[in-house]
C-alpha positions as CSV (number, residue, x, y, z in Angstrom):
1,X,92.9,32.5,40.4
2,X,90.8,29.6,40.8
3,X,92.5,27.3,43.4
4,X,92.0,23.9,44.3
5,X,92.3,20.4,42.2
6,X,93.3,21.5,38.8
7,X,90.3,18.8,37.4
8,X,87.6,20.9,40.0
9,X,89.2,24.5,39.4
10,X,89.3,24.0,36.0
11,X,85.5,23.4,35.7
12,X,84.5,25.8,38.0
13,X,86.4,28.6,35.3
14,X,84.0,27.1,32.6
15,X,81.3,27.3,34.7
16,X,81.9,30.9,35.3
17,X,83.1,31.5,31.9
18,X,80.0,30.4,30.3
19,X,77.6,32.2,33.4
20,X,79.4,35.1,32.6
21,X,78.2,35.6,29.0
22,X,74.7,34.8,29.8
23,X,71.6,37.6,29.3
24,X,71.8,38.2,33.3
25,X,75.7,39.2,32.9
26,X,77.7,40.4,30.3
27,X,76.3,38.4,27.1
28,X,78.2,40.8,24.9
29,X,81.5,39.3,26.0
30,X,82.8,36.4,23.7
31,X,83.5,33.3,25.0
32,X,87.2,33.5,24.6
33,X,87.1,37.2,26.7
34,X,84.6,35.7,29.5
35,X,87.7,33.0,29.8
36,X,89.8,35.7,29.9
37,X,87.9,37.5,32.5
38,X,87.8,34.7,34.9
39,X,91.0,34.0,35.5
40,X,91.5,37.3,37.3
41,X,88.1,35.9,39.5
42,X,88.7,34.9,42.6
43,X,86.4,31.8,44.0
44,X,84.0,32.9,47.1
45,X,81.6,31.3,49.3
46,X,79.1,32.9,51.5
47,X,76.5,31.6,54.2
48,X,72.9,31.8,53.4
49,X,72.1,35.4,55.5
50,X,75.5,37.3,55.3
51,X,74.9,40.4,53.8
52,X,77.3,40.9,50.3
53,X,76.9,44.0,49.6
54,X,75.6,46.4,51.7
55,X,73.6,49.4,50.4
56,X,75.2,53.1,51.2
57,X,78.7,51.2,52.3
58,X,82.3,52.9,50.8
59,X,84.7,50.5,52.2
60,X,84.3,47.7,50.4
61,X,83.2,48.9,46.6
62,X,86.3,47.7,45.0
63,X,84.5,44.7,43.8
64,X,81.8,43.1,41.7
65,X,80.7,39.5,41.8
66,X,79.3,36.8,39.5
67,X,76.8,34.1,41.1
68,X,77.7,31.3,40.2
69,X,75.1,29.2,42.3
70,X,72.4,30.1,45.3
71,X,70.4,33.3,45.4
72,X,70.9,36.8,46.2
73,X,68.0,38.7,47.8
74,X,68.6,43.0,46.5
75,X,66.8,45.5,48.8
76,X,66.8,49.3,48.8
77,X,66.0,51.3,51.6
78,X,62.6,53.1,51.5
79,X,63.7,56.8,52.8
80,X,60.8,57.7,55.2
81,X,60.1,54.7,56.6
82,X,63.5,53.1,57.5
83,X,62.5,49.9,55.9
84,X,64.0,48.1,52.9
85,X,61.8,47.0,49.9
86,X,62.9,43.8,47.5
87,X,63.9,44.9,44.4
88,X,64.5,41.6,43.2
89,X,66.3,37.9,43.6
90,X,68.9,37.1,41.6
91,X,70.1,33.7,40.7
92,X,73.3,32.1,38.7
93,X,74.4,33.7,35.9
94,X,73.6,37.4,37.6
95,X,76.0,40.2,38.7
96,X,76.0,41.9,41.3
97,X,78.4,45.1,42.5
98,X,79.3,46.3,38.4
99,X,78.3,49.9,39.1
100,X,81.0,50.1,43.0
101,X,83.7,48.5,40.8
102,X,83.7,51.5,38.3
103,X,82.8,54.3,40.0
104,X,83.8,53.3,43.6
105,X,80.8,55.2,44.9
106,X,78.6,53.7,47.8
107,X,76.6,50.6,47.1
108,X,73.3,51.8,45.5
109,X,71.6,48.3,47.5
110,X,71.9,45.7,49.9
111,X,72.6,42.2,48.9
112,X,72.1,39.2,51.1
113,X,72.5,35.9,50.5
114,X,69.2,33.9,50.4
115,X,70.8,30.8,50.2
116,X,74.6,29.6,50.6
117,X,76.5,31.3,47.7
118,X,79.1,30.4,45.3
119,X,80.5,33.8,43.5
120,X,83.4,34.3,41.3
121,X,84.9,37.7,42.6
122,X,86.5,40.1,40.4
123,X,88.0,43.0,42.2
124,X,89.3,46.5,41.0
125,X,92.9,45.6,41.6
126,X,92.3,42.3,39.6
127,X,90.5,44.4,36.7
128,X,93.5,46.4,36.5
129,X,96.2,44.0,35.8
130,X,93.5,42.9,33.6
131,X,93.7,46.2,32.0
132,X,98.1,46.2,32.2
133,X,98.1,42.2,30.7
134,X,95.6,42.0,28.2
135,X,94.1,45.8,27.3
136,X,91.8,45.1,24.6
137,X,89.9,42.2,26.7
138,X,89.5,45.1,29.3
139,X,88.4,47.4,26.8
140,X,85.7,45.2,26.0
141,X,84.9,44.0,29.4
142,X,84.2,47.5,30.5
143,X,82.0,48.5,27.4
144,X,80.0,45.3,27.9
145,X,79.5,46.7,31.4
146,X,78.5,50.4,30.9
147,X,76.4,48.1,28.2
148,X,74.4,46.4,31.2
149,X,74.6,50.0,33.3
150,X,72.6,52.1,30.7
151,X,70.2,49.0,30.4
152,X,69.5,49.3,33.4
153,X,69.2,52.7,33.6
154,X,66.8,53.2,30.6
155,X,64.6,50.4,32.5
156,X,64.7,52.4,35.5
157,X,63.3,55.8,33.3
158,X,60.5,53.7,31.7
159,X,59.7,52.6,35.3
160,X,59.7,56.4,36.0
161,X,57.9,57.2,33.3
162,X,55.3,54.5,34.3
163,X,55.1,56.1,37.5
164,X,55.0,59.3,36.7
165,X,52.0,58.6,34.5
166,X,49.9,57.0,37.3
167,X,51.0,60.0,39.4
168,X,49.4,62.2,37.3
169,X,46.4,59.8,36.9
170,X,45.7,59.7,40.6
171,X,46.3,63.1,41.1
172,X,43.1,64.0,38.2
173,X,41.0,61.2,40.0
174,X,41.8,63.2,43.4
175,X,41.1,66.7,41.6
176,X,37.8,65.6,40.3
177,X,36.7,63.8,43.8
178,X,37.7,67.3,45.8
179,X,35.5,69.3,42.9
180,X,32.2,67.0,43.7
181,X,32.9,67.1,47.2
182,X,33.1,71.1,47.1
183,X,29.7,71.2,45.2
184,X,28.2,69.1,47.2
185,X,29.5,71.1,50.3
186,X,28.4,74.1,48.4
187,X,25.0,72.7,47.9
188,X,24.5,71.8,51.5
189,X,25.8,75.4,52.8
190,X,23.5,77.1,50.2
191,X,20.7,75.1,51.2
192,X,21.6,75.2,55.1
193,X,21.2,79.4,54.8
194,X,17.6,79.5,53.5
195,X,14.8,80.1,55.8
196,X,13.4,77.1,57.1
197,X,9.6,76.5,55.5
198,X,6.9,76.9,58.3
């Protein structure tokens, strides 16, 4: 699906080809399947600033991308303070979108271009002529992605963990600071009702 000069489309695939099997993608893919893959990519180029993604959005979650060069800023919303907090950049080599493309649910976060972007765009009507042409390349394709989903998702309970652990910390540290303080209020009241000395 790559279009223009045969010579420039043609290295473009291999670039994607080879991004796409790299630790930030899908490395469990084989070289012959990440070949495969991209030629139901379509090329894509975004402006440095344009939004990609956007975080809680339906309409458009028939799609995941590869970057292929630039950088992608990923923000989720912080709840009670209507701000957004920077999850992370991501750079060539990185996908973005994996989780709308399977589940068509909204976008979990917002992704904006940092710089001018080239992406190689596989979309949910693309993965499924995948899956009607060449099945056991799909097959793959989609364990090597719920692959990179429960990665994720085990990293995100050991950051809850984490958390949780320092949550309990602080809240032992706050327990013990309110019992001195309650002595020491204690004290002071005890001390406040004897009769003063003449």
């Amino acid at each position: 699906m790559f279009s223009g000069k045969a010579r420039t489309g043609e290295s473009v695939q291999i670039k994607a080809a080879a991004l796409l099997i790299t630790e930030g993608a899908l490395v469990e893919l084989s070289a012959a399947d990440a070949r495969e893959v991209v030629g139901y990519m379509r090329p894509e180029r975004i402006k440095a600033g344009e939004i990609v993604i956007r975080e809680g959005e339906i309409t458009r979650n028939d799609f995941m991308a590869l970057l292929l060069d630039g950088e992608v800023t990923v923000e989720n919303s912080v709840a009670a303070a209507h701000d957004s907090m920077v999850v992370s950049v991501l750079g060539p080599g990185s996908l973005i979108g994996d989780m709308g493309i399977i589940d068509g649910g909204p976008r979990s976060a917002t992704c904006t271009a940092s710089t001018d972007l080239a992406l190689a765009v596989l979309t949910r009507e693309a993965l499924t002529r995948l899956m009607d042409t060449h099945p056991s390349v799909a097959a793959r394709l989609l364990l090597a992605m719920s692959k990179r989903i429960a990665d994720h998702l085990r990293e995100t309970n050991r950051k809850l963990m984490t958390f949780a652990q320092v949550s309990k910390a602080l809240q032992q540290e706050l327990d013990a600071a309110h019992g001195v303080n309650k002595r020491l209020l204690d004290q002071l009241a005890a001390q406040g009702e004897k009769p003063a000395a003449a």
